[in-house]
C-alpha positions as CSV (number, residue, x, y, z in Angstrom):
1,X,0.0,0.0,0.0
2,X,1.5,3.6,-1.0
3,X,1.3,6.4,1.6
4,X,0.0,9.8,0.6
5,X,2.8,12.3,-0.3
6,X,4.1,14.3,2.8
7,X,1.9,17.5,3.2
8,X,4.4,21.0,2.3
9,X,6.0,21.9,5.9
10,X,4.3,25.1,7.2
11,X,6.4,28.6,6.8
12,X,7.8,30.0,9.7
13,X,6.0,33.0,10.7
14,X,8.3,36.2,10.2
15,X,10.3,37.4,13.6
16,X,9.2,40.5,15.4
17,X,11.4,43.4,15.1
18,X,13.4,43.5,17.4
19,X,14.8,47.0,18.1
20,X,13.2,50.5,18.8
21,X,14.0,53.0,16.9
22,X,11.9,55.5,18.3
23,X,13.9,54.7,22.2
24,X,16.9,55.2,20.3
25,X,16.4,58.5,18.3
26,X,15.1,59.8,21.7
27,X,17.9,58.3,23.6
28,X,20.4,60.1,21.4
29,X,18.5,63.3,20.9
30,X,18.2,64.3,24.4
31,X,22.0,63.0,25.2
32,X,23.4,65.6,22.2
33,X,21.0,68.1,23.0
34,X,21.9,68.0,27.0
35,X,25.3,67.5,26.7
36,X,26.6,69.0,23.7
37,X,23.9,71.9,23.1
38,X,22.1,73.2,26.3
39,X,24.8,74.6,27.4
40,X,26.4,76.6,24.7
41,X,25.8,80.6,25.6
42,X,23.3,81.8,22.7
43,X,22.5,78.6,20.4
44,X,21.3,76.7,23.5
45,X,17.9,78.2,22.3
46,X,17.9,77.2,19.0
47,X,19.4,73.8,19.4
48,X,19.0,72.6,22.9
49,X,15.4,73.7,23.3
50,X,14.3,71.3,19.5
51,X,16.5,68.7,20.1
52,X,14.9,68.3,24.2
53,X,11.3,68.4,22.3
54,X,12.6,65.4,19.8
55,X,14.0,64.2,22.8
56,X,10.5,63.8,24.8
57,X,8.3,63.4,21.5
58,X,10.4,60.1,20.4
59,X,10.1,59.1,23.8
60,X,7.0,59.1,24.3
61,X,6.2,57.2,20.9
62,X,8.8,54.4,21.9
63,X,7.3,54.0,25.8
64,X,3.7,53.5,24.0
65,X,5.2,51.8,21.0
66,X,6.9,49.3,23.4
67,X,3.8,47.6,24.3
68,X,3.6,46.1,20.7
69,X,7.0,45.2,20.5
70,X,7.3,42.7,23.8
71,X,8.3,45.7,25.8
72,X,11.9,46.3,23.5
73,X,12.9,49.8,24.1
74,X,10.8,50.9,27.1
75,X,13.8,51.6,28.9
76,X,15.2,54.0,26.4
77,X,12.3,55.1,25.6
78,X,11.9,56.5,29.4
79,X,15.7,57.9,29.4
80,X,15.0,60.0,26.2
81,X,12.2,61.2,27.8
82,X,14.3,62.5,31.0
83,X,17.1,63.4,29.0
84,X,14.6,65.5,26.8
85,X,13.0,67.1,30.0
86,X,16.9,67.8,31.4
87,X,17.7,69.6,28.2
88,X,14.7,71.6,28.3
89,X,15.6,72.8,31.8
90,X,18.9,73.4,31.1
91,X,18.2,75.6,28.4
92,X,16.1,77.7,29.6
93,X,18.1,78.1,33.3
94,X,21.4,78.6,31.1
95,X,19.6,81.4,29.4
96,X,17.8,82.9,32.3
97,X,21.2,82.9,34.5
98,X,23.1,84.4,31.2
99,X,20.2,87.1,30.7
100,X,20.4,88.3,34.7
101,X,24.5,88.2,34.8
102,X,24.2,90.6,31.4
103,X,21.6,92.7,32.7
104,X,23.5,93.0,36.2
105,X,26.2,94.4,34.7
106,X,24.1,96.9,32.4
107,X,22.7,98.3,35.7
108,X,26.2,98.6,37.3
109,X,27.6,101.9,36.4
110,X,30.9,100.7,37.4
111,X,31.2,98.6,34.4
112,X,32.2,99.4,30.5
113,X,29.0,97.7,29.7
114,X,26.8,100.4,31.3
115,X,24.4,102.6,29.1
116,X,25.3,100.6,25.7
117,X,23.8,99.8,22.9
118,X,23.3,96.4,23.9
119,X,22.3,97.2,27.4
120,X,19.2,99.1,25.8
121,X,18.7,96.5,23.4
122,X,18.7,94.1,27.1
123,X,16.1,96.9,28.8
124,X,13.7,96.8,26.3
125,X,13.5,92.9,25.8
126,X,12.7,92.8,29.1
């Protein structure tokens, strides 16, 4: 007696992806942005202040995109999203503190700075 032919072996279903790209991009955003931006006098602005809001926005996409990926990149996810709040507060402090020292020493009449151009230009941003 003949056997039926052997049925076709079933394919393997495809592998999850593994990574997080989103923890990633938000792990590196907010470490450039707090350690290389933030604290540069006059850019920190214009670079640390984007870079923390990637920072946080990635994060929060790869902390809720973790779920569907067996929890890859939740960690990352979370440490973009401190490093993105840290950059943010940096910034701004860095800015504040720069604006008061600069404004101190346009009130000071003992300095060269005082009644200059850019101490009005200070006065009147205020």
């Amino acid at each position: 007696m003949a056997y039926p032919p052997a049925p076709a072996p079933i394919p393997e279903p495809l592998p999850a992806k593994q990574g997080n790209g989103f923890a990633v991009a938000a792990l590196v955003l907010g470490l450039v942005g707090l350690i290389v931006f933030s604290w540069i006098p006059g850019i920190n602005l214009f670079t640390g202040l984007p870079l923390g809001v990637l920072a946080l926005i990635f994060g929060i996409i790869a902390v809720v995109k973790s779920g569907s990926r067996g929890g890859k990149g939740k960690g990352a996810g979370i440490a973009g999203i401190i490093l993105g709040v840290l950059t943010l507060a940096a910034s701004v402090v860095i800015y504040v503190v720069l604006l008061q020292i600069a404004k101190d020493l346009c009130d000071d009449p003992s300095t060269a700075e005082y009644n200059t151009q850019s101490c009005i230009d200070i006065r009147e941003s205020l």
